[in-house]
N, C-alpha and C positions, 0 to 999 in steps of 0.2 A: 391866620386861617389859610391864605396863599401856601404859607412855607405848609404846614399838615396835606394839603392837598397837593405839594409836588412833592414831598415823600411819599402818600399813599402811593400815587402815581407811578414814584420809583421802584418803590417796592413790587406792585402788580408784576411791573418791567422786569425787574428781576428774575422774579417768580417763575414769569411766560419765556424768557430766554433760558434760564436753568432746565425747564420742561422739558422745552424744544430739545436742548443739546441731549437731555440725558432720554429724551424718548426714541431723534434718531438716530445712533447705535444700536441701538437695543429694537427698534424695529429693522432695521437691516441687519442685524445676527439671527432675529427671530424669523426674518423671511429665508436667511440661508439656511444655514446647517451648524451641525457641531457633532467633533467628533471625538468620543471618549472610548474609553475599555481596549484601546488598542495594544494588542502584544503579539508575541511570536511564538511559534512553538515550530523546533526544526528536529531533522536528524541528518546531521552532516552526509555529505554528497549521496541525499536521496529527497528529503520531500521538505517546505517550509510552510507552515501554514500559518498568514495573517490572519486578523480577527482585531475589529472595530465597531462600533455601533453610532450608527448616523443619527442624532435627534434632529429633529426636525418639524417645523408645525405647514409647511407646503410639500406636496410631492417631490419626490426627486426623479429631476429628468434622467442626468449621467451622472456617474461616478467613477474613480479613478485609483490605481495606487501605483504611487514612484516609488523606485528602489534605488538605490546609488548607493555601492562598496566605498567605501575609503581612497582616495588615492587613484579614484576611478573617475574621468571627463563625461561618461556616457550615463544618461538617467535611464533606466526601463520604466515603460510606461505600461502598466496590463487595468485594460476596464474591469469593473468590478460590476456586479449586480445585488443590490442590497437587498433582502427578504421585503415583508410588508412591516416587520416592527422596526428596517432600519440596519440590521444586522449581517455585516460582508464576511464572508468565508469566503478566501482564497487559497487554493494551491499552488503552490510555487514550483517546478520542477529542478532540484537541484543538479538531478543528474547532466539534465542536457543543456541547462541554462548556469553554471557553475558560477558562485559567487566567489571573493577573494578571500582565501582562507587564512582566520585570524585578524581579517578587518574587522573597522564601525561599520554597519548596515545599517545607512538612514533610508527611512520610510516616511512618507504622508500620504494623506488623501486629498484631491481637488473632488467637491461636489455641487453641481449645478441645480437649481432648482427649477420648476416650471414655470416660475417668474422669471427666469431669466438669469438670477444672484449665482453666484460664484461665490465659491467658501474655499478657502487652504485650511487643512488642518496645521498643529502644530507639528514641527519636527521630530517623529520617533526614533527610537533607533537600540540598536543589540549586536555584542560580540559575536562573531560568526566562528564559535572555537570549534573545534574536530571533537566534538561530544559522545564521538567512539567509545573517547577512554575517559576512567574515571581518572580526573587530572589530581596528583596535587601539587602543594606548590610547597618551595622556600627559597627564601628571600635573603639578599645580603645587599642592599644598597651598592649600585647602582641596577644589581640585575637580582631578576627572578625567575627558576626554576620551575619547569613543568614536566611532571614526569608522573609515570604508573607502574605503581608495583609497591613490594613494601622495603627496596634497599633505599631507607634516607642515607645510608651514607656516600652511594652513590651519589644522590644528588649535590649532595655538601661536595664532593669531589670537582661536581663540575662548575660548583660554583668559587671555589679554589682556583680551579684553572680557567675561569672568566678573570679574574681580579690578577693573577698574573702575565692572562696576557694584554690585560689592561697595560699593566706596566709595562710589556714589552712594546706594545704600540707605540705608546707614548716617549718611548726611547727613543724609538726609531721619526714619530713626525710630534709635531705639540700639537697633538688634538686633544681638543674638551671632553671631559669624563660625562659621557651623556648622563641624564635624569633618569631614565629606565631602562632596563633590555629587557626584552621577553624572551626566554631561552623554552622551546619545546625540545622534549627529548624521546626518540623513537626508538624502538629495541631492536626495529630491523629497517632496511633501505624501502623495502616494500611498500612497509607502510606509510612511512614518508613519503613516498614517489606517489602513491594515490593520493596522498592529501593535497598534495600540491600539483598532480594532473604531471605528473614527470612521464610517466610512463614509457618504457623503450629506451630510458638513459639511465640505463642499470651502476653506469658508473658517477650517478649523482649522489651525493651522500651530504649532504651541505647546502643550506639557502635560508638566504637572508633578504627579507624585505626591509630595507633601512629608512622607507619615509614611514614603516609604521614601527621602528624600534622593537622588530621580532626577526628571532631568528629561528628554525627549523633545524634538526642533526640529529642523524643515524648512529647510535652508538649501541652495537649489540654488545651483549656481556659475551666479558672471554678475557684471556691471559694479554690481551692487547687493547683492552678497552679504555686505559686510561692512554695509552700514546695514542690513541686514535682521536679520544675526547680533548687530546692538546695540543692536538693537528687539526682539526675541524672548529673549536671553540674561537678560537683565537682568530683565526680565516674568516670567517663571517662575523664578527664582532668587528674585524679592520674594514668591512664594509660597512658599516652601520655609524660608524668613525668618522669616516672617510664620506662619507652623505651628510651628516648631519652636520660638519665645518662646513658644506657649502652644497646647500641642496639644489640649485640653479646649475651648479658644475656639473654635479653626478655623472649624468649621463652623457660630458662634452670629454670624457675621460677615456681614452684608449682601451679597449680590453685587456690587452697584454697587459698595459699598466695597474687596472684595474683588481687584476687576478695576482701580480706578480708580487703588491700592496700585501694583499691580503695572503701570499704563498708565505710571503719573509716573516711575516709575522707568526707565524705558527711556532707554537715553544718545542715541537716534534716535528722537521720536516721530512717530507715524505721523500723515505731512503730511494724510489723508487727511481725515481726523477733524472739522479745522476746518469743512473744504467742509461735510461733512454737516450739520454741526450751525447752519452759517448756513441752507443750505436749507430744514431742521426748522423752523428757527425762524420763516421767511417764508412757511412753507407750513403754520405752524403745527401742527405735527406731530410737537413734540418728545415723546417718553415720559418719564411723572410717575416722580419718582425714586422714591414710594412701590413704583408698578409695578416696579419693578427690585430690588425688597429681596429676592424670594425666590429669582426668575430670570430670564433673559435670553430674547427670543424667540427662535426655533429656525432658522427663514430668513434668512438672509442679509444680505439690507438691514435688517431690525427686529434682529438681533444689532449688525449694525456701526454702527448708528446709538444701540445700547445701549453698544457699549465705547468710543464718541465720548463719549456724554453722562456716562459714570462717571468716563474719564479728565478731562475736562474738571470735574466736580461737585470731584472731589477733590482735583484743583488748584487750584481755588478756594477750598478748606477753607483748604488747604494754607499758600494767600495770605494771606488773613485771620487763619487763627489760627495758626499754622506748627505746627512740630512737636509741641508741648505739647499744642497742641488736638488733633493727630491720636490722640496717646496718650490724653490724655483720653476721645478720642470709641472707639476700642479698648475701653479698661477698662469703657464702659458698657453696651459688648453684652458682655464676657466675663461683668459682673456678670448677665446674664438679660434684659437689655430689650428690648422690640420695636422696632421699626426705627425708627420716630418718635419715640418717646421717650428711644431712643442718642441722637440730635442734641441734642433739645433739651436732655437733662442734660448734656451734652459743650459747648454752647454758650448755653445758657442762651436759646434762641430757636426759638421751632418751624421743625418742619423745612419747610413751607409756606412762611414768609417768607422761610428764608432761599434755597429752589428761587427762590423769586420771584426775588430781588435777582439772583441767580446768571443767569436767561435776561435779565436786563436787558445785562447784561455783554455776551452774545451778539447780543443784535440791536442795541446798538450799535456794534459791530463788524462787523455785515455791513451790505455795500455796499448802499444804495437801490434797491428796484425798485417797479414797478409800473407805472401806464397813466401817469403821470408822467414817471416817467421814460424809457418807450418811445417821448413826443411829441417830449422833450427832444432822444432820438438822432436821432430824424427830421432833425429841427431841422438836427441836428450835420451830417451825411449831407450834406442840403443844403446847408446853408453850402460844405463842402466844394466840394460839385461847381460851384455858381456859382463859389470864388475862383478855383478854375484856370484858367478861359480867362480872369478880369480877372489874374491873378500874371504868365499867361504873354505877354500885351498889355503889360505895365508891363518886361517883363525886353526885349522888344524897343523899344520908344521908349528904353530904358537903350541898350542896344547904338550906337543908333542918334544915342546924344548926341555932341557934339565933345568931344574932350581926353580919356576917359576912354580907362585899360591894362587889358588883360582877359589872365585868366592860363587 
């Protein structure tokens, strides 16, 4: 009789703690909120509009919605005002509030009730892609193509010259064949420069975000479209490389170094480069690599005469100490050092002597000028225009010999 009456007992017990547990959750969800039906509807760099529905069996005092880009420290916070059924419509202003184009876009809601309860919704979230254009895609493991129009063979083209200059990377440093690239492809600089807020650096044609595995490139059609697509692919893919071996370094990385990475790697270097850099050098003009360690200048000729002199600086590394050295000279800024003293632990020579030796290379390779050699052409010029009336006196006493066949 004892034992039946401390089971019953037990059992009641059970019963009343099972209740308790499962009744309070479930009165503190019901006193807060929940929040369903949430999605997004955007139109790239102009309007975004969320949309949620708050249940709820208490009034809502506040309501809230966070945004946070990808790869982005900063949360926006915009109050929301729900209808009476519960229901938030938000605008988003994309123009003047610009989100990061071709990030995750997480979203939730915080909502407070007049009781006081605090509710987080779950984490939403959506690509933030350039919905301009009708994208499509194709794919060849490790990378996929984004492009508009109906040439796929272009696309196949540039996905070609992803995969080789994979391999040229990879000759050059042993980095890991990343998991994904995302490759967008633009028909003109334009258009790219808006998506990405470029605007005023007519000479960008090329960019790469390598913590989100996307890369961006200007490839208009024309007689030069595949040497441009194998000049630019390659260049922003050795970023993307080059982040992803060690995404804590990225940014402990030298510009010049950073640029010069990514110049060498291109399976079409830009013929242009050369010219500058002999002219710098006769005009004595070149820029101190130290000047290039934090950034590039912002105009046009002072940028292209910076990713002349980086491609060129780190080719020359390249030469001299090849691949080992470039790892080396890597590991010594990942370790914290400042840009001068990367080289010379990386080579055991300041970085002074070795810029010196490096502009020697360059002005013995560019062609002689000066008041010297402007006598010289005179000279040439001359000579010239004397031999021709004696060449063309000697072609007729020729003519005019005996026995000679003329064809």
């Amino acid at each position: 009789m004892r034992l039946h009456f401390l089971c019953t007992i037990l059992r009641r017990s059970i019963w009343v703690i099972v209740l308790l547990l499962f009744l309070s959750p479930a009165t503190s969800v019901m006193a807060g909120a929940q929040v369903v039906d949430a999605k997004v509807d955007y139109t790239f760099g102009g309007q975004a509009t969320f949309q949620a529905s708050i249940q709820t069996t208490v009034p809502i005092r506040t309501a809230s919605l966070s945004i946070r880009a990808q790869g982005e420290m900063d949360t926006q916070i915009e109050p929301v005002t729900p209808d009476y059924q519960g229901k938030v419509v938000y605008q988003y202003n994309l123009a003047t509030r610009p989100l990061r184009a071709f990030a995750r876009v997480d979203y939730w809601f915080i909502v407070t009730t007049q009781d006081g309860v605090e509710t987080t919704s779950p984490v939403f979230s959506f690509n933030y892609e350039d919905n301009r254009f009708a994208w499509k895609k194709l794919e060849s493991k490790p990378f996929r193509v984004h492009w508009y129009g109906s040439n796929e063979a272009f696309a196949q083209g540039v996905l070609d010259v992803a995969q080789q200059g994979l391999q040229r990377i990879q000759g050059i440093l042993p980095l890991q064949t990343p998991v994904q690239v995302d490759i967008y492809v633009y028909t003109s600089s334009n258009e790219m420069q808006e998506t990405l807020l470029l605007a005023g650096k007519s000479w960008v044609a090329g960019h790469a975000d390598p913590d989100l595995g996307v890369m961006v490139a200007a490839l208009p059609p024309g007689p030069d479209q595949r040497l441009v697509t194998e000049e630019r692919i390659p260049h922003e893919l050795m970023h993307i490389l080059v982040y992803q071996a060690n995404p804590g370094a990225y940014n402990k990385l030298p510009v010049w170094l950073n640029e010069g990475l990514a110049s060498i790697s291109e399976l079409y270097p830009n013929p242009d480069y050369q010219v500058l850099l002999e002219t710098a050098a006769k005009k004595d003009t070149l820029i101190s690599i130290v000047s290039l360690c934090q950034s590039f200048p912002t105009d046009i000729s002072g940028a292209q005469v910076s990713y002349a002199e980086a491609a060129a600086f780190t080719r020359y590394l390249y030469r001299q100490y090849g691949s080992s050295g470039l790892q080396a000279l890597i590991s010594s800024y990942t370790n914290g050092l400042e840009c001068s003293r990367g080289v010379e632990a990386a080579f055991k020579t300041p970085l002074l002597q070795i810029e010196s030796d490096w502009r020697k290379t360059i002005l013995a390779s560019a062609p002689p000028s000066g008041p010297a050699t402007e006598v010289w052409s005179w000279f040439a010029v001359l000579g010239v225009i004397l031999l021709i009336p004696l060449a063309l006196g000697l072609v007729g006493l020729y003519k005019r010999a005996p026995g000679k066949l003329y064809r």
